[in-house]
N, C-alpha and C positions, 0 to 999 in steps of 0.2 A: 504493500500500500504506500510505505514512505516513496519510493522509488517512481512509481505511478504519479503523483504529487509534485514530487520533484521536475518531472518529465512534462507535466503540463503545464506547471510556472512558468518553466524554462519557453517551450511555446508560445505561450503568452507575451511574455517579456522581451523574446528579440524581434516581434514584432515592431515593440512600440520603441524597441532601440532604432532600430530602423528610421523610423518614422521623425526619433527626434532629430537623426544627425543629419536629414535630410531638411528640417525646418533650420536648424541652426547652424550651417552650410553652405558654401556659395558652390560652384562648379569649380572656383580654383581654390578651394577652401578656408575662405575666409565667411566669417561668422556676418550674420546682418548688418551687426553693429561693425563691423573693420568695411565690411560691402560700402555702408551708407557714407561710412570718412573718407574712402578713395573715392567714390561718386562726388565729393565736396570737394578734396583735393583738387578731381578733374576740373569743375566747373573751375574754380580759385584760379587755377592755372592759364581760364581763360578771359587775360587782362583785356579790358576795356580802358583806353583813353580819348577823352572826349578833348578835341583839338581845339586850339584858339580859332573864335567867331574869323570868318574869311572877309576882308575888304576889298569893297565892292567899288571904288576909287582909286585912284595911284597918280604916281610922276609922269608916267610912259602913255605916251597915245598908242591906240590899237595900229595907227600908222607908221608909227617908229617900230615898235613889235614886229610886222611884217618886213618891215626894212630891214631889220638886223637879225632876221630867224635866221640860223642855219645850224644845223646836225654839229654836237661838241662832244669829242670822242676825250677830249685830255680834263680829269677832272685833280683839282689841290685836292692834298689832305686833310679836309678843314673838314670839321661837322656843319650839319642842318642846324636850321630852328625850327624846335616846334610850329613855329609861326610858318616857316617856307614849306611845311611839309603841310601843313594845313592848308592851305594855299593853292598847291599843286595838284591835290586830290580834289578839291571843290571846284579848279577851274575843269579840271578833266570830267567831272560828274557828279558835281554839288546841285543842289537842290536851290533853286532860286528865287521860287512859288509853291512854298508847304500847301497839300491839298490834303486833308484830313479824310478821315472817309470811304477813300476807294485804293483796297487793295493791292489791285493793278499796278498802280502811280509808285505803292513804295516809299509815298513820301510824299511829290511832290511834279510839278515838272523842274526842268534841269537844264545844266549851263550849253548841254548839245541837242541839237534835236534830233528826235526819235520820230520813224512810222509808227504814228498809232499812239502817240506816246506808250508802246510795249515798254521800251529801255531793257534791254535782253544783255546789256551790259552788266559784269562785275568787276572791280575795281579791287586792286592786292595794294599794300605797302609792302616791299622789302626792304628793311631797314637795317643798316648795318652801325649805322656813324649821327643819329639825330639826339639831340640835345633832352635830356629826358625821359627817352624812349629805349626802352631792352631792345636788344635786336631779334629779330622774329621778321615771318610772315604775317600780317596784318590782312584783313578786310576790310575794306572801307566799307561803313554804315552810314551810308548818306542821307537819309532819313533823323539821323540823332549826330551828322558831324562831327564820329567817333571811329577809330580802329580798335579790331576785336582779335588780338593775339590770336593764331589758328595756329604754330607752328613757331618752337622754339628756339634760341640762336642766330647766330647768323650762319644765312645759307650763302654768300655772295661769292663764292670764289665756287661752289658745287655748282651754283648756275649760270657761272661763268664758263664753265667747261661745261652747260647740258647750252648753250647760247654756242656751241662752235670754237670755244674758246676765247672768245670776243673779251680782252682784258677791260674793258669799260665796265662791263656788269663789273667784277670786281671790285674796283678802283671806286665807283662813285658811292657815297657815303648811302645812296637810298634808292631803288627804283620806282614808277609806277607799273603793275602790271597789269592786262586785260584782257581776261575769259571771255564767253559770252555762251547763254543759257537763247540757242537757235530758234527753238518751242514758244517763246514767250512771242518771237515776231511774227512765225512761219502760222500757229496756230490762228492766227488772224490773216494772214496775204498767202498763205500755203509754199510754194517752193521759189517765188518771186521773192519773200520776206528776208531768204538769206541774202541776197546782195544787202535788203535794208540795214543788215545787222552789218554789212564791210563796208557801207558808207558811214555807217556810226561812229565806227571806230573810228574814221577816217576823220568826220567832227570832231569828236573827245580830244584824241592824239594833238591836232593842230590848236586845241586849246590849251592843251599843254606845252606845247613848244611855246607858245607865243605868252603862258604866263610865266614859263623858264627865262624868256626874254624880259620880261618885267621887273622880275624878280633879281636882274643883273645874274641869274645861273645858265647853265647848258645843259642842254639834253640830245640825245639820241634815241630816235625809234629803231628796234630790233625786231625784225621778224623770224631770223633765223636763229632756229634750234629744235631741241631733240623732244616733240611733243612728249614722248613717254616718261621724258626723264625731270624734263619741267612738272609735268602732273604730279610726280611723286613727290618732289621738292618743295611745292606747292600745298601738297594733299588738296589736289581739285576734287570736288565731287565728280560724278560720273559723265550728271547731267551737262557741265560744262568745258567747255570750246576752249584751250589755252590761244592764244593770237596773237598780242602784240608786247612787248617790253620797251618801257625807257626808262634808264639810267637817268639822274641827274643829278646835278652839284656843283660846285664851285668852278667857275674853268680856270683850268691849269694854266 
């Protein structure tokens, strides 16, 4: 009888052993409580800086700007200011007319125009050299004129060699980069919408050069390099298009 007793205890009980190690448990074995601290770590990890307000006035006419644009491959060692890197990201895809409201918009309309106001553009900081700022991959949040750490360190000399070896990515203290999510245009003008989305670029880009100009800095647009190897350096999502890169900073 003892034995009998023993035997169905025993039954009983690793069942519910079972049961607990699996409530109190993760897949890589940590407990809720260590689960819930790395899920908070993650988030923490994902720094937001909200950038000085962009001026919407200056020294330089848009005339002089076009006069003096041209491609600047040699950049000093000197860092950004928060101030120029704010700046550089709003002219290329700032928000100009906050539109509350309507999902689509994201914010607002913007410093380029868009078919459809779709805006199928995404906008990176890579930041290597800015006053204030960790170096990381950034996203610009153009809706809150903020970047959202996505990717830790500096990547600049990794994507100077996935850029073809183009020592400019390197060398310059920050670039602007620009994906593009194709769906947001096409889903509206269907397979005419992709040229929309390479004319876009093609606004943004020249609002950058020309506020590089402004700014007394230089830049260079890069189209050449290694989609697969930028994506991973990046961590693009799936849904988006890697396209265009500029370096910019100090000319040398």
């Amino acid at each position: 009888m003892k034995k009998r007793t023993i035997l169905i205890t025993l039954i009983l009980f690793i069942p519910t052993l079972a049961l607990s190690a699996c409530v109190n448990s993760s897949p890589n074995g940590n407990t809720p409580a260590e689960e819930s601290e790395s899920l908070t770590r993650m988030e923490e990890s994902l720094v937001t800086h909200y950038l000085p307000a962009p001026h919407t006035t200056g020294s330089v006419s848009v005339e002089e700007a076009l006069a003096s644009r041209r491609s600047r491959r040699d950049f000093a060692d000197k860092a950004l200011t928060a101030e120029q890197l704010s700046q550089m990201l709003w002219a290329a895809y700032g928000i100009t007319s906050p539109i509350p409201g309507q999902p689509g918009l994201r914010g607002g309309l913007r410093t380029a125009p868009s078919a459809g106001a779709t805006y199928p553009l995404e906008i990176y900081a890579i930041i290597g050299n800015v006053e204030g700022i960790e170096p990381g991959v950034y996203r610009y949040l153009s809706d809150q004129h903020a970047i959202k750490r996505i990717v830790d360190g500096d990547i600049r000399q990794a994507l100077s060699e996935a850029a073809l070896g183009q020592r400019m990515v390197a060398q310059a203290p920050a670039s602007v980069f620009f994906s593009a999510i194709f769906e947001r245009t096409t889903e509206r003008y269907g397979e005419r919408g992709v040229n929309y989305v390479y004319m876009e670029i093609g606004h943004s880009a020249q609002n950058a050069y020309l506020q590089a100009e402004a700014l007394g800095l230089g830049t260079c647009a890069i189209g050449a390099f290694v989609d697969k190897s930028v994506r991973g350096l990046l961590n693009l999502p799936d849904n988006e298009e890697p396209l265009y890169l500029m370096p910019f900073g100090h000319i040398s």
